[in-house]
C-alpha positions in Angstrom: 101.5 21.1 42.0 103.7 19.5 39.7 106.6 16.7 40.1 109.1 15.3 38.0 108.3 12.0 37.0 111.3 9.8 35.7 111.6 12.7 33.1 108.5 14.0 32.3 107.2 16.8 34.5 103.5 15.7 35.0 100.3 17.3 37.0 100.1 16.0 41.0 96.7 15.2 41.7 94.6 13.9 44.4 94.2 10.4 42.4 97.5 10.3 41.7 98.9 10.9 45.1 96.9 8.2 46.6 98.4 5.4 44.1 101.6 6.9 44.1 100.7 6.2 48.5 99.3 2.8 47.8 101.8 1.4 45.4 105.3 2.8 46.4 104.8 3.8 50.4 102.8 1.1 51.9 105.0 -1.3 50.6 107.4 0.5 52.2 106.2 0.9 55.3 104.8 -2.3 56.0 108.7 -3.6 56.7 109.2 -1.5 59.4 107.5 -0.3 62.5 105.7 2.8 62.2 104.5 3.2 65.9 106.9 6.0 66.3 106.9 7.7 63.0 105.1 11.0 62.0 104.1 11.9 58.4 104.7 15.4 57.4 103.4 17.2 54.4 103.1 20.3 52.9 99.0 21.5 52.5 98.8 21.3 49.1 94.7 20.7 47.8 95.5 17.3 46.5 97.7 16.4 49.3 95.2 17.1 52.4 91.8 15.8 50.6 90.0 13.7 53.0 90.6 10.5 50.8 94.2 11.0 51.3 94.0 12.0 55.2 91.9 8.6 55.2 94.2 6.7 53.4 97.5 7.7 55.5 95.8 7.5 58.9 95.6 3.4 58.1 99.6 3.1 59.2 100.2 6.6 61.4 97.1 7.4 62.5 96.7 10.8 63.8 100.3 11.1 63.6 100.1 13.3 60.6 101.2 16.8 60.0 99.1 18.5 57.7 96.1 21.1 57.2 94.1 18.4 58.0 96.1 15.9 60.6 96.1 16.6 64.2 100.2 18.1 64.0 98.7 20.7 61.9 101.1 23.8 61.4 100.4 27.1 60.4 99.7 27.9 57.2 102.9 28.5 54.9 105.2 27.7 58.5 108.8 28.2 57.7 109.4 26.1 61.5 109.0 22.5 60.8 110.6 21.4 63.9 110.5 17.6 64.4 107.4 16.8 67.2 108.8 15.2 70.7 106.8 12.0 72.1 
C-alpha cells in the first residue's frame, strides 16, 4: 500500500501505521469521547496485523471494523453502511 506523505509517495507498513496511530491519532482522540465512535478500515496486511488490532482496541475496543475487528465486513465490500447502536 502506498500513501502520499507531504510529497513523497512512501511504502505503508505495519510499523509505520502504528506510529503514524500513536503519534497523530491518539492525540487526537484523547480530546474527545470515543464511547460512541467506530473505527473503520480497509483490510490491508499492514493495517489488520494483530499489533495494530491491539493497539486500536486501547480507545474503541471492539468497535472496529476490519478483517480482524468484530464489525468485520466482507472481503473487498462495496456497502460500508455506518453500524446502528
Amino acid at each position: 500500500m502506498e500513501t502520499t506523505l507531504y510529497t513523497q509517495k512512501v511504502r505503508q507498513n505495519g510499523e509505520r501505521y502504528r506510529t503514524t496511530i500513536n503519534d497523530l491519532f491518539v492525540p487526537e482522540l484523547k480530546a474527545i469521547d470515543t464511547d460512541d465512535l467506530w473505527f473503520q478500515q480497509d483490510d490491508a496486511i499492514c493495517l489488520a496485523a494483530n499489533e495494530t488490532i491491539s493497539l486500536l482496541k486501547e480507545p474503541f475496543g471492539e468497535r472496529i471494523i476490519s478483517c480482524c475487528g468484530l464489525g468485520a465486513c466482507p472481503s473487498r465490500s462495496c456497502d460500508f453502511t455506518p453500524l446502528i447502536k
